[in-house]
C-alpha positions in Angstrom: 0.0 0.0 0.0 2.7 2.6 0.3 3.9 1.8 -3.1 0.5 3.0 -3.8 0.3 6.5 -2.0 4.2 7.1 -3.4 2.8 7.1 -6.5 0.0 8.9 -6.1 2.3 11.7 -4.3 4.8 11.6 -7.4 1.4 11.7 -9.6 0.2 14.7 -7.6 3.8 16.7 -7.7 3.9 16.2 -11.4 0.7 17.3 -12.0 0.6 20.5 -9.9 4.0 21.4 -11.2 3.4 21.2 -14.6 0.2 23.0 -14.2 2.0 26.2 -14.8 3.2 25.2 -18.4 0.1 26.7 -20.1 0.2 29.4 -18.5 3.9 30.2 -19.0 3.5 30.3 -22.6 0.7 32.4 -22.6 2.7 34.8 -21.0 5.7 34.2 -23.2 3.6 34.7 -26.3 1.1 37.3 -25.4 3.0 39.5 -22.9 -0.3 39.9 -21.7 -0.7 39.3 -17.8 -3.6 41.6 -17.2 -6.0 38.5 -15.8 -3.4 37.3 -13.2 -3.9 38.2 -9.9 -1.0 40.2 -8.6 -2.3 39.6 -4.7 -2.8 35.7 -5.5 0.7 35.3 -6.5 2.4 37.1 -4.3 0.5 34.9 -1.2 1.2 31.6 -3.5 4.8 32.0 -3.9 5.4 32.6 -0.7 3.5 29.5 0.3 5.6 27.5 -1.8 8.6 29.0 -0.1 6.7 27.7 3.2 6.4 24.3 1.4 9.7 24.4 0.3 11.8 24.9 3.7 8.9 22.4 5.2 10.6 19.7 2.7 13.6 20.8 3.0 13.4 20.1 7.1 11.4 16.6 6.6 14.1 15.8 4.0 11.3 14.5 1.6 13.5 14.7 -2.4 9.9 14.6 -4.3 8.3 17.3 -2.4 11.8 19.2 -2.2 12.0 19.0 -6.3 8.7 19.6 -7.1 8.4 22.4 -5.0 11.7 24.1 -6.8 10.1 23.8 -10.1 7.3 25.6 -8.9 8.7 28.0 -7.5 10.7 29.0 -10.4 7.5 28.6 -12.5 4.9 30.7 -9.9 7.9 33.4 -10.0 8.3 33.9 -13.5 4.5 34.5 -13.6 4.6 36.7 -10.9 7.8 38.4 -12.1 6.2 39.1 -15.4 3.0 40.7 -14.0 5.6 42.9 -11.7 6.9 44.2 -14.8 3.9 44.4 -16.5 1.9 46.5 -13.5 5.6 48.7 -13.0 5.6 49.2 -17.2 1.4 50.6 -17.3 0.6 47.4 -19.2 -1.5 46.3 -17.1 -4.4 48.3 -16.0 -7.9 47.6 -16.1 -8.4 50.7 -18.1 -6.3 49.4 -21.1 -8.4 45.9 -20.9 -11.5 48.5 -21.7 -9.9 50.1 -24.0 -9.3 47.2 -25.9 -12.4 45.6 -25.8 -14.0 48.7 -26.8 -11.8 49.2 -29.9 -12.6 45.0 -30.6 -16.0 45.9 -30.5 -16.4 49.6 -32.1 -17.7 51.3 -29.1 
């Protein structure tokens, strides 16, 4: 049975990890970062920190790797909203904007 659960937990840390992939190349190709929550990244990233000096002290290699990747992964997203926010691309105003001149209003 704890074959089982291992494999579920390397199943789980794969999964969540990867999870940020689409999202990456979103970013990459749109520059566009306008729906990401600044606040939701900021408190997510630092949770992974959490996670990752948790696996660090339980000395636990799967959590400790998948929690690296994410972290690298969560921080370019929120890295390239900082930019985006600091640069003016990314106020709700310009969202309108752009809708409107989609739409012809």
């Amino acid at each position: 049975m704890d074959l089982f659960f291992k494999i579920v937990g390397y199943i789980a840390a794969t999964s969540s990890t990867v999870s940020f992939i689409p999202q990456i190349i979103s970013i990459i190709r749109t520059k566009d970062t306008r729906s990401i929550s600044l606040q939701m990244y900021i408190i997510f990233v630092f949770g992974i920190i959490c996670w990752l000096t948790y696996s660090i002290y339980i000395v636990d290699l799967p959590m400790l790797i998948a929690n690296s990747v994410s972290l690298i992964f969560a921080s370019f997203i929120l890295i390239s909203k900082i930019i985006n926010v600091i640069k003016g691309k990314d106020s709700n105003k310009q969202k309108k904007e752009s809708v409107s001149k989609e739409t012809g209003n």
